[in-house]
MARBA-3410 file (N, C-alpha, C, O; in Angstrom, 1 decimal):
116
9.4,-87.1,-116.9,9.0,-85.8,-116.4,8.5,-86.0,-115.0,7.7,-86.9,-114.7 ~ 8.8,-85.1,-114.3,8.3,-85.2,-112.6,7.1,-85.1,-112.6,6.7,-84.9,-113.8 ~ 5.9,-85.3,-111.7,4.7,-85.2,-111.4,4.4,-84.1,-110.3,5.1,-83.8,-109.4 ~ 3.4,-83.7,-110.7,3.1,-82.8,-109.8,2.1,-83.9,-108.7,2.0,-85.2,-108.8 ~ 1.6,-83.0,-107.6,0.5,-83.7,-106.4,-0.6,-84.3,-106.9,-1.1,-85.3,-106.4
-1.3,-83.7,-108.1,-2.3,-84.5,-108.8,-2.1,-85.0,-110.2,-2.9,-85.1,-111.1 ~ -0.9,-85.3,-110.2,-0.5,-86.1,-110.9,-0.1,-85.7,-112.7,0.2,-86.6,-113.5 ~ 0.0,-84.3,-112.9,-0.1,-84.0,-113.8,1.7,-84.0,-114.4,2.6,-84.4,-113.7 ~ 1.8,-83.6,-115.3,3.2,-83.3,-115.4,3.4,-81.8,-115.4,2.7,-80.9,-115.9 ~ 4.6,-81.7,-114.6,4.8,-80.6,-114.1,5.8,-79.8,-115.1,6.8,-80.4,-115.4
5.6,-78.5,-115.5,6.5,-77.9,-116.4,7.2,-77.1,-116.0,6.6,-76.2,-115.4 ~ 8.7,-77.0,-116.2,9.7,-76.0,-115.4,9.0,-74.5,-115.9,8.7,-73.7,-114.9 ~ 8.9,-74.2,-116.9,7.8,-72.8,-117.8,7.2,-72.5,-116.9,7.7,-71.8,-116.1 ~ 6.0,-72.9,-116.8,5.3,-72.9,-116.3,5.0,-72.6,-114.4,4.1,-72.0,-113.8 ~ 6.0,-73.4,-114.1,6.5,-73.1,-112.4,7.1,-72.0,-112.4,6.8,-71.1,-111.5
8.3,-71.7,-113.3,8.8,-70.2,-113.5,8.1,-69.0,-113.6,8.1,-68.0,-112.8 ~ 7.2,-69.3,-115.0,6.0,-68.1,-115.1,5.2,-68.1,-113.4,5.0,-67.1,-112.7 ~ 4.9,-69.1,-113.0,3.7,-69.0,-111.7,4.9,-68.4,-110.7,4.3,-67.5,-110.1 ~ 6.0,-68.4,-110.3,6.6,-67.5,-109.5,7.0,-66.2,-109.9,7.1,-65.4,-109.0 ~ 7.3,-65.8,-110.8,7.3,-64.7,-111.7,6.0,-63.8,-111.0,6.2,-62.7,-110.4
4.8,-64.5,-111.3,3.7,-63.8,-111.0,3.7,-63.3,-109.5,3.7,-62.1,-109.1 ~ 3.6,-64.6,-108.7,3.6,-64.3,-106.7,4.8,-62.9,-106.7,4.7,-61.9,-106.0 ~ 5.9,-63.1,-107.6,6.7,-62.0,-107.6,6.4,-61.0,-107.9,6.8,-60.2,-107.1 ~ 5.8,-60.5,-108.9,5.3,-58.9,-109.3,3.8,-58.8,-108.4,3.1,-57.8,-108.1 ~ 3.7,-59.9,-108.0,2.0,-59.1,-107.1,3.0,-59.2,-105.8,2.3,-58.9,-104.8
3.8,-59.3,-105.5,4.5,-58.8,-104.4,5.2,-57.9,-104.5,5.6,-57.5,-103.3 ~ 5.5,-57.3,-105.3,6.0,-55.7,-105.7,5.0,-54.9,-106.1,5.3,-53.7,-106.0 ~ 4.0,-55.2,-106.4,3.0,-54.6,-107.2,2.4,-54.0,-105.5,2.5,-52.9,-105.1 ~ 1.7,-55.3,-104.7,1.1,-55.1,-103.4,1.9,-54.2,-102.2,1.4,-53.4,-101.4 ~ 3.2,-54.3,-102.3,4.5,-53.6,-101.7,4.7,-51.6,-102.4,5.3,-50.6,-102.0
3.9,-51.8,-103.3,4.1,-50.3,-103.7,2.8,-49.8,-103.6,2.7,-48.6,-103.2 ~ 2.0,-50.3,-103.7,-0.1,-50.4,-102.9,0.3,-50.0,-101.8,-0.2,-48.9,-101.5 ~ 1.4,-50.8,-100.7,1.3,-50.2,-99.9,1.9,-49.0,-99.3,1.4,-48.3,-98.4 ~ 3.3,-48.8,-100.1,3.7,-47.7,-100.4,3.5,-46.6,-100.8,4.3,-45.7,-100.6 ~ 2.1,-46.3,-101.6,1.6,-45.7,-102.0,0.1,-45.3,-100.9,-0.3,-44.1,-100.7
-0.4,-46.3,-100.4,-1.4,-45.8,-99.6,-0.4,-45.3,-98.5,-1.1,-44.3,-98.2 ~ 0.5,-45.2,-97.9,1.1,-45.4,-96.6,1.3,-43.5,-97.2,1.0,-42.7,-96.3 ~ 1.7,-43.0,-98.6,2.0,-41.5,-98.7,0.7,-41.1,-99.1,0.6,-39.9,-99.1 ~ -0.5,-41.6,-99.5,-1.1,-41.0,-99.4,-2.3,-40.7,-97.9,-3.2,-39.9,-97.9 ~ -1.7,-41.5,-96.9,-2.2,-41.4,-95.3,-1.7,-40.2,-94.8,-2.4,-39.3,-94.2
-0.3,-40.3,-95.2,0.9,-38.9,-94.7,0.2,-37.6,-95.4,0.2,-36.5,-94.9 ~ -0.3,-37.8,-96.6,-0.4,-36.3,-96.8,-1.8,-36.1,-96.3,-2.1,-35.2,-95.6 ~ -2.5,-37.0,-96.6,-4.4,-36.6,-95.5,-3.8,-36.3,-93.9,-4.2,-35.3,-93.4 ~ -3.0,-37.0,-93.3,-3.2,-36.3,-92.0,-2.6,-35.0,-91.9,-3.1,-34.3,-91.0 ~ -1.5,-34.5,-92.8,-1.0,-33.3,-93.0,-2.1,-32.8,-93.3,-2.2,-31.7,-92.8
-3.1,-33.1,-94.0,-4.2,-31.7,-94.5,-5.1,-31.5,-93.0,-5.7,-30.5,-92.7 ~ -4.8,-32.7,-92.3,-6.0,-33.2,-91.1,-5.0,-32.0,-90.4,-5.5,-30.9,-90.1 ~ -3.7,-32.3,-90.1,-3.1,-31.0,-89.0,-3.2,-29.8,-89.4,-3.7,-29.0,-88.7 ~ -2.7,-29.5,-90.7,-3.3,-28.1,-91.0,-4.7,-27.5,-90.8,-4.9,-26.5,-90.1 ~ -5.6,-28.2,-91.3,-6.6,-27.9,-90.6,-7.3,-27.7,-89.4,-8.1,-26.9,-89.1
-6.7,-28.4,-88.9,-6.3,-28.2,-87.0,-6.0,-26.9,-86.6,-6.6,-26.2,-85.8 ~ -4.6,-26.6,-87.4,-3.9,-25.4,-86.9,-4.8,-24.3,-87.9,-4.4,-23.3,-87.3 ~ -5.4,-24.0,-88.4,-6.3,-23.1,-88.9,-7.7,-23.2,-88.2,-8.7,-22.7,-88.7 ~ -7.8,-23.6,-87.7,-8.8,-23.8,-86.8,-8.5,-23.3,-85.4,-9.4,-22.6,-84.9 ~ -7.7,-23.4,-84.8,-7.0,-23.1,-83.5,-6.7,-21.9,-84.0,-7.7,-21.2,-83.6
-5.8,-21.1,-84.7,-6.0,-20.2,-85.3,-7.2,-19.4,-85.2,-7.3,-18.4,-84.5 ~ -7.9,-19.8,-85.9,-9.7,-18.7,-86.1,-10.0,-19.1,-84.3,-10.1,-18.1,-83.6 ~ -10.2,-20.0,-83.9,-10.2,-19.8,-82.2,-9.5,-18.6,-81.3,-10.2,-17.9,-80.7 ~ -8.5,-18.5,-81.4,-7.7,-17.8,-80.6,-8.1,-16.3,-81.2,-8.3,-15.4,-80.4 ~ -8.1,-16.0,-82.7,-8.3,-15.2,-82.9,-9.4,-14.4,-82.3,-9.4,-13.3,-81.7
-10.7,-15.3,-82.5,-12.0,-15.1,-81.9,-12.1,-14.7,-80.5,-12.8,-13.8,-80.0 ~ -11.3,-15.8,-79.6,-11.2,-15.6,-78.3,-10.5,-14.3,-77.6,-10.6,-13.9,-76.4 ~ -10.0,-13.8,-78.5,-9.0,-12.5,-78.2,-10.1,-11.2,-78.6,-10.2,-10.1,-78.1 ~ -10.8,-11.6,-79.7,-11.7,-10.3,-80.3,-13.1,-10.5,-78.8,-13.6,-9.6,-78.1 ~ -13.2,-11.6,-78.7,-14.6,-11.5,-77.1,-13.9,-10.7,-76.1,-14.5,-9.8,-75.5
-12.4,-11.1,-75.7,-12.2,-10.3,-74.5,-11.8,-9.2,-75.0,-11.2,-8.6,-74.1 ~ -11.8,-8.6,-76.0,-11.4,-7.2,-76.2,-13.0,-6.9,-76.1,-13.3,-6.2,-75.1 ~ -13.7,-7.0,-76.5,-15.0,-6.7,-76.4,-15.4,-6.7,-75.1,-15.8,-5.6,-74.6 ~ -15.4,-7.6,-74.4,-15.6,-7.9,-73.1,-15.2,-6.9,-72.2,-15.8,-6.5,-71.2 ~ -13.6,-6.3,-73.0,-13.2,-5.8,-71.8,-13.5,-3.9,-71.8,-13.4,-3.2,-70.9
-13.9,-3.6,-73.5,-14.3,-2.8,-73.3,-15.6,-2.5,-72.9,-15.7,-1.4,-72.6 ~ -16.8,-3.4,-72.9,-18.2,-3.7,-72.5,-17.7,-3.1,-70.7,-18.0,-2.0,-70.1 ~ -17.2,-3.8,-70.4,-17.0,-3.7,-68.8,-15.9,-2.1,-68.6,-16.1,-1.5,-67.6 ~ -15.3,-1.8,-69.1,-15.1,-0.3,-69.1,-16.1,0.7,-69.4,-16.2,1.6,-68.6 ~ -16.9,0.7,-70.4,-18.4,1.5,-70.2,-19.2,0.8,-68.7,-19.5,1.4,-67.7
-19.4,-0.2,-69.0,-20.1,0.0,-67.6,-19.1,0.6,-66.2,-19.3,1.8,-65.7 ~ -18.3,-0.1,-65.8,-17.6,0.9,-64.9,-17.7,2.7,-65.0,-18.2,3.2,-64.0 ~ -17.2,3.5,-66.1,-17.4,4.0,-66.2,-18.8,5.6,-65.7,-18.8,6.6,-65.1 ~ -19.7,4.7,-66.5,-21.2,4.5,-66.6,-21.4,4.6,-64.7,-21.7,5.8,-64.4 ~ -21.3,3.6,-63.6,-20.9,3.2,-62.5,-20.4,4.5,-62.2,-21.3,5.3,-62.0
-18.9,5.1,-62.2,-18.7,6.2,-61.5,-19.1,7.0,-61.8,-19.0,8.0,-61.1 ~ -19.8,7.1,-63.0,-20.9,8.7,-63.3,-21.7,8.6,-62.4,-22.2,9.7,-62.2 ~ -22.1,7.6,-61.8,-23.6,7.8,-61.3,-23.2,7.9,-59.4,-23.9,8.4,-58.5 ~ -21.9,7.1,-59.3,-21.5,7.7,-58.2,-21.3,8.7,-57.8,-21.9,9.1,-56.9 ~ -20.5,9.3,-58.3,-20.7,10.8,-58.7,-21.8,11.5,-58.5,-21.9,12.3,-57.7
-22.6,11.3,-59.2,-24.1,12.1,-59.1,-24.5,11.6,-57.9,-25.0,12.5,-57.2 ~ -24.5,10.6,-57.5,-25.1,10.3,-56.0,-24.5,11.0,-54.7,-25.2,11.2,-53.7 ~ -22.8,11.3,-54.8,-22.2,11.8,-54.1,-22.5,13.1,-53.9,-22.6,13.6,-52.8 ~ -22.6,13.7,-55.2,-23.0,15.0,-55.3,-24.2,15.6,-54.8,-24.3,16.6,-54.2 ~ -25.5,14.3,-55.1,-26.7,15.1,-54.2,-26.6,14.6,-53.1,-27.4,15.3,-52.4
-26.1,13.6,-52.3,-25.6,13.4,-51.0,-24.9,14.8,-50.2,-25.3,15.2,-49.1 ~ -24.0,15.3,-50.9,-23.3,16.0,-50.4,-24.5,17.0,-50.4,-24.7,17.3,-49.2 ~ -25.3,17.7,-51.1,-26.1,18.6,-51.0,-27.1,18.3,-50.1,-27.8,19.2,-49.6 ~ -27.3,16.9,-49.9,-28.3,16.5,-48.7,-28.3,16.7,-47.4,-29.3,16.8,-46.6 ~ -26.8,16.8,-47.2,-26.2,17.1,-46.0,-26.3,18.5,-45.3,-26.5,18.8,-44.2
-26.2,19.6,-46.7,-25.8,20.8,-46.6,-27.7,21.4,-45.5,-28.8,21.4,-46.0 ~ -27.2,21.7,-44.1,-28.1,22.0,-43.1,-28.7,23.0,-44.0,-29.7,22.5,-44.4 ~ -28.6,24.0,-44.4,-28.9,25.4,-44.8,-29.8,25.3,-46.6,-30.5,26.3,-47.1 ~ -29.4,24.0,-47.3,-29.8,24.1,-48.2,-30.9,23.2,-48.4,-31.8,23.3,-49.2 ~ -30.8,21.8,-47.0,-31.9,21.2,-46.9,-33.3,22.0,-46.1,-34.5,21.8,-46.1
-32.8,22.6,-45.6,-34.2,23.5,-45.0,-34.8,24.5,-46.0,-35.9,25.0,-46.1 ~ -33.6,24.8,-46.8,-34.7,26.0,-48.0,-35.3,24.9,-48.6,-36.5,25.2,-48.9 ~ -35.0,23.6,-49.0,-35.6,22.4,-49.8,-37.1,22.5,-49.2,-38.0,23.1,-49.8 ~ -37.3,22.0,-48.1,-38.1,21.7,-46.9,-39.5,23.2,-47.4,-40.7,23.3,-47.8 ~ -38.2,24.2,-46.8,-39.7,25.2,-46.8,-40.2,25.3,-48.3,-41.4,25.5,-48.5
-39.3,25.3,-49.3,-40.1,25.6,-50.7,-40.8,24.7,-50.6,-41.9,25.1,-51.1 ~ -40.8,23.3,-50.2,-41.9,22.0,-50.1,-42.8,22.1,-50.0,-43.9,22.0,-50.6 ~ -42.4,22.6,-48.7,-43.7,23.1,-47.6,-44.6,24.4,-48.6,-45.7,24.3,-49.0 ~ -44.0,25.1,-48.7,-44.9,26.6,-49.2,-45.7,25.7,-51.0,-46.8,26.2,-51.3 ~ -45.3,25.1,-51.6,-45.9,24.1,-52.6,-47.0,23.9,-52.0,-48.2,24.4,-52.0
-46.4,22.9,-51.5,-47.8,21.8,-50.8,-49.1,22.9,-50.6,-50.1,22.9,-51.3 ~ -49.1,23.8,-49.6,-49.8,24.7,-48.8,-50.3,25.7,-49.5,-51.1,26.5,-49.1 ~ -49.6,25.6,-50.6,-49.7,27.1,-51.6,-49.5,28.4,-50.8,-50.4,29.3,-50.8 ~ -48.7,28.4,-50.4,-48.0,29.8,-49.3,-47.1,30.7,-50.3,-47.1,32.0,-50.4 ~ -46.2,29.6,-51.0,-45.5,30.6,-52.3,-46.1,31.3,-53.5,-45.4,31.7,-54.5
-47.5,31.4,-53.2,-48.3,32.6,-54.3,-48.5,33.8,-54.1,-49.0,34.5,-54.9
END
């Protein structure tokens, strides 16, 4: 019978079973990793979708501020030419020679009490 390195006797069985084994933990380890390898693929799938639902609620959000935004800044504009307006308008009455001197004397006749 052959000898093994420390001297024992070596059994064909037994060499067979021990490669048998290196053989199924190499199928066994090969499908471990086959298996971790689909379950990486579907977490990053959950990681991208999440991504894109996320980007999503972003864009959505970003679009609801400048709508807000933009109508915020239309009331004020707005708001702005009303008041332009009113300033043009007593401008323009400021001007008027004949309406600023009745201003003046009704002033005047207040102050003095001349209008009693």
């Amino acid at each position: 019978m052959p000898k093994g390195d420390g001297g024992s006797p070596v059994d064909a069985a037994s060499v067979d079973a021990a490669i048998a084994r290196v053989l199924q933990a190499e199928r066994d380890a090969r499908e471990d990793v086959q298996r971790c390898s689909r379950d990486a693929e579907a977490l990053l799938e959950q990681a991208q979708e999440g991504v894109r639902q996320i980007a999503r609620r972003a864009a959505h959000r970003g679009v609801r501020a400048q709508r807000w935004s933009a109508t915020t800044l239309q009331h004020q504009l707005e708001a702005l030419a009303a008041q332009q307006s009113q300033v043009g308008q007593s401008s323009a009455l400021a001007h008027d020679p004949d309406q600023l001197q009745r201003a003046v004397e009704a002033l005047a006749a207040q102050l003095t009490g001349g209008g009693r």
